[in-house]
N, C-alpha and C positions, 0 to 999 in steps of 0.2 A: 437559623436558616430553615426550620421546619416548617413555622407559622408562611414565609415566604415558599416557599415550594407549596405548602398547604392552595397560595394563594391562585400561584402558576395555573395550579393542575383545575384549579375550581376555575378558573375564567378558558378554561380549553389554550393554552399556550402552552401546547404540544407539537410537534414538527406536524402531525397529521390537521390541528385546528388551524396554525399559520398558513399550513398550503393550500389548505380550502377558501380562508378569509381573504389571502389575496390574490388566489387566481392566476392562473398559468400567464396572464400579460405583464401580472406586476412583478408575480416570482423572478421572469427571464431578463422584466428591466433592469432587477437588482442585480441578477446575476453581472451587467454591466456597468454597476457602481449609481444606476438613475433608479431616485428617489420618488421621483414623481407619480409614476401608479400606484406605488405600495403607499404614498400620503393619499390619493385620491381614496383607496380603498378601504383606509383606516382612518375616513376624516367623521365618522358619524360620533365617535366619542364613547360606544360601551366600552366597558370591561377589556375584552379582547384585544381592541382597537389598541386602547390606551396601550398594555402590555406590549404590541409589538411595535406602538412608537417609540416607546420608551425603551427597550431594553433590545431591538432588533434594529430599530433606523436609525436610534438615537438623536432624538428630537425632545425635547422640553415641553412635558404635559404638565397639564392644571395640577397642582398640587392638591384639591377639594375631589378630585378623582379617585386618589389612591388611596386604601388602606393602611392600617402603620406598621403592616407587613411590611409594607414595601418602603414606607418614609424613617423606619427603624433600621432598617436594614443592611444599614453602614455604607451600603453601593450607589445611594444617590446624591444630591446637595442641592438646596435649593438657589432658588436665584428670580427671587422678587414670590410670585405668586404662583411659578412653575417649578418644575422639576424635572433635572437632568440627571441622566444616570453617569455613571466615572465608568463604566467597563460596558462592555456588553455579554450579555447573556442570552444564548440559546440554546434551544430543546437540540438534544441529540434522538437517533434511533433509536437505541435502546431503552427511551423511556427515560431517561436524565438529564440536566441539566450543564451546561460549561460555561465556565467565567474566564472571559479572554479582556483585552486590548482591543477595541473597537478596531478595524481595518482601516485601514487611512485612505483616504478621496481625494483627487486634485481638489486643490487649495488645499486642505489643510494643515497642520504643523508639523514639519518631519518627525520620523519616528524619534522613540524614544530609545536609546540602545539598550534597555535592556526593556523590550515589549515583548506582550506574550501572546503571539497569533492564536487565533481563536480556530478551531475545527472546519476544516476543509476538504477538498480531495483526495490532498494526498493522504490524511489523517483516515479516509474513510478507504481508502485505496489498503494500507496498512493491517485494519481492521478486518479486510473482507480476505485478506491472506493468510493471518495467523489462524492455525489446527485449532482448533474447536475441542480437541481430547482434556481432558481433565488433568491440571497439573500441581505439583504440591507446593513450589514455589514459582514465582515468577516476577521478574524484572520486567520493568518500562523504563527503559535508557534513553532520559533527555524527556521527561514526560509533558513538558508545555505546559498548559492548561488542563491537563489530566485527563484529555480524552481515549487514550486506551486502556486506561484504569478500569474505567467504564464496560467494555470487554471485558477483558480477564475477569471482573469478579464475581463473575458465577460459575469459573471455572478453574479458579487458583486459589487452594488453600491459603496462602500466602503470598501478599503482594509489596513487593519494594519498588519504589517508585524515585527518581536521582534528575535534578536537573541541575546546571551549572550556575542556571540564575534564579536566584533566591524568590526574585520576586512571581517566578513562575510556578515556582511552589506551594508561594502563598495564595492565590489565584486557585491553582489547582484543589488543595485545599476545599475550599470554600466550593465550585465542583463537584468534590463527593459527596460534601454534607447535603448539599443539593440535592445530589441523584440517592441518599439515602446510602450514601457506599463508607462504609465504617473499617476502620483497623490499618489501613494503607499504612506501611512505613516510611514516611516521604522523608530524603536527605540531600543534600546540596553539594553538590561538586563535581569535577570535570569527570566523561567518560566513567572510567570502573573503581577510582578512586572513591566513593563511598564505601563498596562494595570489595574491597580488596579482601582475596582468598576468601568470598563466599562463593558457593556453586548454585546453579538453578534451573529447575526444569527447565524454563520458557522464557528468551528474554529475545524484546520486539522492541524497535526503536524505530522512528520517524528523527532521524539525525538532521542537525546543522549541516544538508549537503550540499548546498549551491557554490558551485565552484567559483570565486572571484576574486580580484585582484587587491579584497577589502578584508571585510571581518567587523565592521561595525555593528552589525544587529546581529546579536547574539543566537536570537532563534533562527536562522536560516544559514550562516557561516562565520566560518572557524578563525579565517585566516592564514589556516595552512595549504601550503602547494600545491596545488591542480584538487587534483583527488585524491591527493594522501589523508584526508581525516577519514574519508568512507576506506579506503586502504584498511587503516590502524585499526577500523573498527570491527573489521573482518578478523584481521588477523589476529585480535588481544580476545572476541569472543571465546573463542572453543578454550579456553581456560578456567572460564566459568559457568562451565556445562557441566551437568552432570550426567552419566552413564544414559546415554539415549534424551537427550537434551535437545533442543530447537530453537534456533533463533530465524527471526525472521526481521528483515530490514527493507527501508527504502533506500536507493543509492543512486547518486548520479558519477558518470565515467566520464574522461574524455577519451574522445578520438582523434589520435594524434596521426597525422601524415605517414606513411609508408609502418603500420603498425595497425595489427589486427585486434578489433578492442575485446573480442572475446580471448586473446592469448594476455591482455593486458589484465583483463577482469580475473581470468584461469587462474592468472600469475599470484592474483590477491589469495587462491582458496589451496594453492599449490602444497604449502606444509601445514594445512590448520589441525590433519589426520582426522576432520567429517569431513563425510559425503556433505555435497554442495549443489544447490540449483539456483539459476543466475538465469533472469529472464528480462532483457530488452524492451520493453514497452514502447517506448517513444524516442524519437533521438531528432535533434533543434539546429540547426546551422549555427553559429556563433550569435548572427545576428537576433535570430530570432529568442536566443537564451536570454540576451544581453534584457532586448526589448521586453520578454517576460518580466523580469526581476526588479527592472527599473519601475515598471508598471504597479508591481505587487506593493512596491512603494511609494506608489503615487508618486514618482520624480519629474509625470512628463508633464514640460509646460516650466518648468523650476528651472533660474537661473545658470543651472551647475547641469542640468540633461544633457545638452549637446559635449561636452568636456567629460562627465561622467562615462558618457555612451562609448564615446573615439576612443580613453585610456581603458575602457574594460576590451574593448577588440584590440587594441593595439597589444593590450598584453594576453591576449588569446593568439594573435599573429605571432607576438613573439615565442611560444612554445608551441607552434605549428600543429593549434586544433582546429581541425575540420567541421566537431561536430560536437555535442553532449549527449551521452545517453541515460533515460531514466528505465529506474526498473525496480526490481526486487531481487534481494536474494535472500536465503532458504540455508540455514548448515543444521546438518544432525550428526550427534554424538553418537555414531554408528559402532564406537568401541572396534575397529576393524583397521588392519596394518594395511589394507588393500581400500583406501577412500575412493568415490568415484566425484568428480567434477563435472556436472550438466549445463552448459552454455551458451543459449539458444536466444532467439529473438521472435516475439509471438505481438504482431501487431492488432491480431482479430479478436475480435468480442468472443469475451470465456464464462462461464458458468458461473454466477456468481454466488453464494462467498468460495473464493477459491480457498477457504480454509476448511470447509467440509471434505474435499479431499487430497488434500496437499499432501495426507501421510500417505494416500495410497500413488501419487507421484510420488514422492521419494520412496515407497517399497519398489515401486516400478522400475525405475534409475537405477538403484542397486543391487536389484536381481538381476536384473541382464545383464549387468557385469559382472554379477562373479557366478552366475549359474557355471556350474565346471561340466554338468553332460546334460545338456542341452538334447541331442537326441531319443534321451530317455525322459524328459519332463514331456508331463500331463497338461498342455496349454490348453486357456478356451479360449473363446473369442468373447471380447468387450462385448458389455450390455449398448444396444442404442448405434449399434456400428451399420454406416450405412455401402454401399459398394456399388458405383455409379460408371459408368460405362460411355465412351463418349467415341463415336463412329460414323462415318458416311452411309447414306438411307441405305440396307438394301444390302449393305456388307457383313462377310461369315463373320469376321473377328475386330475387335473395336479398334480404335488408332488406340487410345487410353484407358487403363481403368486406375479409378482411384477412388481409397477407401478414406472414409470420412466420420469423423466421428460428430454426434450429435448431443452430445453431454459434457460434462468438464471441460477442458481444455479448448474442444473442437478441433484438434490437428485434423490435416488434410496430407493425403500422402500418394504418391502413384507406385502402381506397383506391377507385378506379372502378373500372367496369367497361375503360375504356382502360387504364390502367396492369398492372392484374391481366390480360389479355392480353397487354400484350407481357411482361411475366414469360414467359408458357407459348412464348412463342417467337424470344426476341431472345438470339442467340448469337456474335452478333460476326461475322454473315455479311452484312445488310444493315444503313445507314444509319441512323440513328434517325427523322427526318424522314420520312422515306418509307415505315417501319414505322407512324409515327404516325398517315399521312393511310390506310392501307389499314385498320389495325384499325379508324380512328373509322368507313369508310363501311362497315365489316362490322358494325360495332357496330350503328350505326343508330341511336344514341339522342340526335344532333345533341353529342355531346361530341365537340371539338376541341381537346385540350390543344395549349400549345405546348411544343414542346422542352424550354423553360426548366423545367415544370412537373415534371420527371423530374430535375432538381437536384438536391433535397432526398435522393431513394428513393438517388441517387449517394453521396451524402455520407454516406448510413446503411450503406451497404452492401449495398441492396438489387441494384444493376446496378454491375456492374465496367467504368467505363473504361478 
């Protein structure tokens, strides 16, 4: 694999040469599964070209082309004078390489059940979550094609890596040799059954969560009931955490009829004894989930589509879901008899990688619940916080003010006139209490919050305890 990576990195098929060579028209066709610009822009025949026909569009080059990097390589097979590749291979961000299962395209041959999606969204969605802190061991539960391997190893002593299908292992594998990532303990089997009674700093999973009324393609669903496999995997985490431990997941929910899906999601994190953050992302009407997934497998246009389509709603009708939701959730081994549960829904564009400061949300989350005197902490105000004011021309006092953050998260929030003052001056010099009773008698407008009232703006991030 060396001589081949050797080969990679020397003809520029790296995510930053790909993206140059074919150009923001060809990139966005592929994004919709058309080939046709990324062949027009890789029809001259170098080095480069060849590479991303071969191992990104997957099309059959000259065999007198390539190197014996690459015809040695185990991952191609000829067929007359050209060469096809069996997998595809592409450059990730961090500078290595991933071996998946080509994606599949109307017409081509249904999946294979036991295929190993190659690095996507959601994979990168994952990535750009998990805490960036240095950890001594760390799990990747369900690892694919090994793209958060790739992560972690510059940041986990120790890495254990578990998929349930073997042959995603073996894929993976070949992955790190790739990206030069040595030592991985990679084992096979369902969930934590590799791993039974180990503990670990950091364990991130991109799960089998697509809820559906199947379970044939291994990498995407289980086969179990609604949302009980993202459930199980919430709940059997915090066992294998160790003392201030962090797991971070992808998860999908539903939303069932007369049922609030954050008391539904709460309910997953209710005994785990961590602090938990549960964040909303997106959420799909039935139909539009249905039509995702069918898509991601190429079904539409396929004799079995309309009959596949009607019995995946028919049996979303029948457990009376409204909706799916995608998201993340977040549990820390807080070591504390007093866990807090954050359950929120954030549609707006956030700071990315939200793993730079994810710990300091969850410090945030759990000081404001258990701060016990409040009146006497030393709060400031967030760096980058903005305080915006929205009023008829010409008038003493605004209809609105609302404070806004311009970093991390970006919450938006409205608030009083007490609150929106001590923003403009609480710096961790004076008290909070004491700050409170002087703005409300400069305010003048008989507003007396208590202490407690500045919890919440704590928890968002608005004032740093």
């Amino acid at each position: 694999m060396e001589r081949l990576r050797d080969h990679l990195l020397e003809t520029g098929y790296t995510i930053d040469g790909v993206r140059d060579r074919l150009g923001r028209m060809a990139a966005s066709a592929l994004a919709r599964e058309e080939l046709v610009p990324a062949l027009r822009a890789t029809a001259d025949g170098d080095p480069l070209a060849t590479m991303i026909r071969l191992w990104w569009l997957g099309v059959p080059v000259p065999a007198r082309h390539l190197p014996p990097a690459v015809l040695e390589s185990g991952l191609v097979v000829g067929e007359g004078e050209r060469v096809r590749a069996e997998v595809h291979l592409q450059p990730w961000e961090t500078g290595g390489y991933l071996v998946s299962d080509r994606k599949v395209r109307p017409g081509d041959p249904a999946l294979r059940a036991d295929h190993v999606v190659g690095a996507g969204g959601a994979s990168a969605n994952l990535a750009q979550l998990v805490s960036r802190r240095p950890v001594g061991r760390a799990l990747d539960l369900g690892t694919g094609c090994g793209v958060q391997v790739l992560g972690l190893a510059g940041r986990a002593g120790e890495i254990v890596a578990t998929d349930v299908n073997p042959r995603a292992v073996e894929l993976a594998r070949l992955s790190w040799a790739l990206s030069g990532v040595s030592g991985v303990d990679a084992r096979v089997g369902s969930m934590f059954d590799p791993v039974e009674d180990e503990l670990f700093d950091l364990v991130v999973s991109n799960p089998p969560f697509v809820v559906s009324p199947g379970g044939e393609l291994t990498y995407r669903e289980t086969g179990r009931e609604g949302d009980a496999f993202c459930r199980d995997l919430v709940r059997w985490t915090p066992r294998h955490l160790n003392p201030g431990g962090q797991a971070h997941f992808l998860a999908n929910w539903l939303h069932v009829e007369a049922e609030d899906w954050r008391e539904r999601v709460g309910g997953w994190l209710s005994d785990t004894g961590c602090d938990a953050w549960v964040v909303q992302r997106d959420v799909q009407d039935p139909a539009e989930y249905v039509e995702l997934w069918l898509r991601d497998a190429a079904e539409q246009g396929t004799p079995g589509y309309i009959e596949h389509y009607d019995r995946w709603l028919s049996w979303f009708e029948e457990r009376k879901v409204e909706g799916v939701g995608f998201g993340w959730i977040t549990l820390r081994n807080s070591g504390t008899l007093d866990p807090v549960v954050r359950v929120e829904q954030l549609t707006h564009q956030v700071t990315l990688p939200v793993g730079d400061y994810v710990d300091d949300v969850l410090d945030a989350i759990a000081s404001a619940h258990r701060a016990t005197d409040l009146p006497s902490a030393l709060l400031r105000t967030a760096d980058g916080l903005l305080d915006e004011r929205i009023g008829l021309p010409g008038a003493e006092d605004p209809m609105r003010i609302v404070l806004r953050q311009t970093t991390g998260l970006r919450r938006m929030r409205e608030v009083g006139t007490v609150e929106a003052a001590l923003a403009g001056v609480c710096d961790g010099e004076l008290a909070l209490g004491p700050l409170l009773n002087v703005i409300a008698e400069l305010v003048g407008n008989g507003e007396m919050p208590h202490a407690d009232a500045i919890r919440p703006l704590i928890a968002e991030g608005y004032f740093l305890l």
